[in-house]
Residue, then its C-alpha position, 0 to 999 in steps of 0.5 A: x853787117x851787124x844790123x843786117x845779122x841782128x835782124x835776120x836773127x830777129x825774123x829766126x825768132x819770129x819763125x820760132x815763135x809762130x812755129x811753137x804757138x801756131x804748130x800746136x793749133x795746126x796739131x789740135x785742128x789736125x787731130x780734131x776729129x780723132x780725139x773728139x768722137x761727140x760734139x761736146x768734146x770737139x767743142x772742147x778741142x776747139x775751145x783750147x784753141x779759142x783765145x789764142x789761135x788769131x794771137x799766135x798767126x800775128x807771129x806770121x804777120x809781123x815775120x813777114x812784115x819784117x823779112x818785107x822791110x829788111x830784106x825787101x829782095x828776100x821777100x820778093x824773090x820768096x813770095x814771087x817764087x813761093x807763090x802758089x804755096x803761100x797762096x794755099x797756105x793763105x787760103x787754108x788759113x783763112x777757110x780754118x778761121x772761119x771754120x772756127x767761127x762758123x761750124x757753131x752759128x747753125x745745128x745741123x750736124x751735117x753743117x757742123x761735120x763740113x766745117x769740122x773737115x775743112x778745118x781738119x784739112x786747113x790745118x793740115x795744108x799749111x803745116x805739110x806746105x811750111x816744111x816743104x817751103x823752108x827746106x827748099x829755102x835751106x837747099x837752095x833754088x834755080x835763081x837767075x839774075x836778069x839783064x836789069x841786075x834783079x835776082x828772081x826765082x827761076x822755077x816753078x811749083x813742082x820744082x818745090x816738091x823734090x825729095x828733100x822738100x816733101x822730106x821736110x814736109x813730113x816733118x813739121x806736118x808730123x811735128x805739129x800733129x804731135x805738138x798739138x797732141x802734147x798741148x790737147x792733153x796739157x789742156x783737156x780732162x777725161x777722155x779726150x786727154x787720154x786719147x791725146x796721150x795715147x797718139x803722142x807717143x806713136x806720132x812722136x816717133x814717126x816724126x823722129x824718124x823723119x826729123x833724124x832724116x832730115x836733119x842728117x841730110x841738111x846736115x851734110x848739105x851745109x856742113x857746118x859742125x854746129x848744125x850737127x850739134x843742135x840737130x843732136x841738142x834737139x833730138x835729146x829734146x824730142x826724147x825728154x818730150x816723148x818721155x815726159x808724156x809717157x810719165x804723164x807729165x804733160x807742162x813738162x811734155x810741152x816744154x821740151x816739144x816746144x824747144x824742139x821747135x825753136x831748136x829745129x828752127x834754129x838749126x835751119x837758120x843757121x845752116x842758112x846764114x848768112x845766105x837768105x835764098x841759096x842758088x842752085x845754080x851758082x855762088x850768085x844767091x841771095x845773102x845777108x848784104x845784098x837783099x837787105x836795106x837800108x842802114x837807116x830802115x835797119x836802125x829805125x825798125x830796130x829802135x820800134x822793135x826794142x820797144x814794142x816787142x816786149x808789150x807783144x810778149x807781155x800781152x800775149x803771155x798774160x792771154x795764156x796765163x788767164x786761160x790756163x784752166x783744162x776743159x773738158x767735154x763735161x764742162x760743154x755739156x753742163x754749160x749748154x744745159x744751164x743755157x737751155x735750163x734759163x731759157x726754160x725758166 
């Protein structure tokens, strides 16, 4: 039992930090063609992301590869019933990292504008569909147990778009699009950072709204006291960010959005443990015990995770720390003219 807790906190991280570092990305690449009206300053936008976007969907990879080998039947029964959605959210992300490598190998602007909407609606897919999948995850969903003892889902993709679900849908689409506003005026100059500040605060609050609605009603689904305190820990967080921003005090800005992403994440975990997969129909879910597997594939994952996780971490944190620099729409455009300047020469 300790071991199963231990790594169903493990993957609660894993989501958290591909929720804080892949939000922002959705966000910038949601918001590119409103705070970017010329090509320097969307090359700007996406050059934020350029370093660290493929870093951040590791924590996707390695979340998924966990949940697969510690609790195999959570992720069957996840990946078998969620397939459609997880389908799109694949080919989202894959059409979106190539959007990022391909609108610049041509110069037409008619090429560069599809590229750029298709990485605007990539971006948008996925963080719309993460928060449908996980609030329908916290409800519960039509599970049956078949005459061979296997648990799986018994519903179909529009079961998935229930109120509740479209509901926690808003919320991590307007989450992520505020995120990403708060990271573009953390990390651009002129212009693009004051068209960045300026939507943090009208998408800021609108994501409140539907945060406020959704925490109070999973809140009152589970009914566990603690969940009402982080839901209001988390609040304070969304306000301090809001706040920050107003100040132009976006590291700080960014700091508190990001908390409210771990907070928010952490109080579905919560709420969910210790089932994995609540059953709408009846007390026979998916839990801790039963999906898990076992004590010695739990001991030796938790020897490889003591010491590889912190040389991930410490990678990762040396990439951010070495792009931490602005940019701006100005320095693209002095860039593209000392290139064209050596040509010349």
């Amino acid at each position: 039992m300790t071991l199963q807790t231990l790594w169903f906190i493990l993957i609660a991280v894993l989501w958290i930090g591909y929720f804080v570092l892949e939000g922002f990305d959705f966000g910038v690449g949601i918001l590119l063609r409103t705070v970017a009206k010329t090509q320097a300053e969307r090359r700007a936008v996406l050059t934020t992301l350029g370093p660290v976007w493929d870093g951040n969907e590791v924590w996707l990879l390695v979340a998924g590869g966990a949940t697969f080998a510690a609790f195999p039947e959570w992720y069957a029964t996840l990946f078998s019933g969620f397939y459609l959605p997880l389908f799109l959210i694949l080919v989202a992300l894959i059409i979106r990292g190539v959007g990022f490598e391909y609108r610049s190998k041509y110069g037409r602007e008619s090429w560069r504008s599809r590229w750029d909407t298709a990485i605007v609606i990539s971006s948008a897919l996925p963080a719309l569909l993460w928060g449908v999948a996980f609030a329908n995850i916290v409800r519960g969903v039509p599970l049956l147990r078949d005459s061979h003892g296997v648990i799986h889902y018994d519903g179909g993709f529009f079961n998935l778009l229930n109120p509740f679900g479209l509901l926690g849908g808003l919320v991590t689409l307007s989450l992520f699009t505020t995120h990403g506003a708060i990271f573009l005026a953390l990390k651009t100059d002129g212009v693009i950072r004051e068209r960045a500040n300026a939507l943090v605060t009208k998408l800021g609050l609108a994501a409140a709204v539907f945060a406020v609605a959704f925490l109070v009603w999973a809140s009152s689904l589970v009914n566990k006291p603690l969940v009402w305190v982080l839901s209001a820990v988390t609040a304070v967080c969304w306000l301090a960010a809001l706040g920050m921003n107003l100040k132009t005090r976006e590291g700080w800005a960014f700091i508190f959005s990001s908390l409210t992403l771990a907070l928010a994440v952490t109080t579905l975990f919560f709420a969910l443990y210790p089932n994995v997969m609540p059953n709408l129909n009846g007390p026979d879910g998916l839990t801790i015990t039963n999906a898990s597997s076992t004590h010695y594939t739990l001991t030796i994952m938790t020897w490889v995770a003591v010491v590889m996780t912190p040389l991930v971490l410490i990678y990762q944190g040396w990439t951010y720390w070495v792009f931490r620099k602005r940019v701006s729409a100005t320095q693209i455009m002095d860039a593209e003219k000392g290139v064209l300047d050596t040509v010349n020469l």
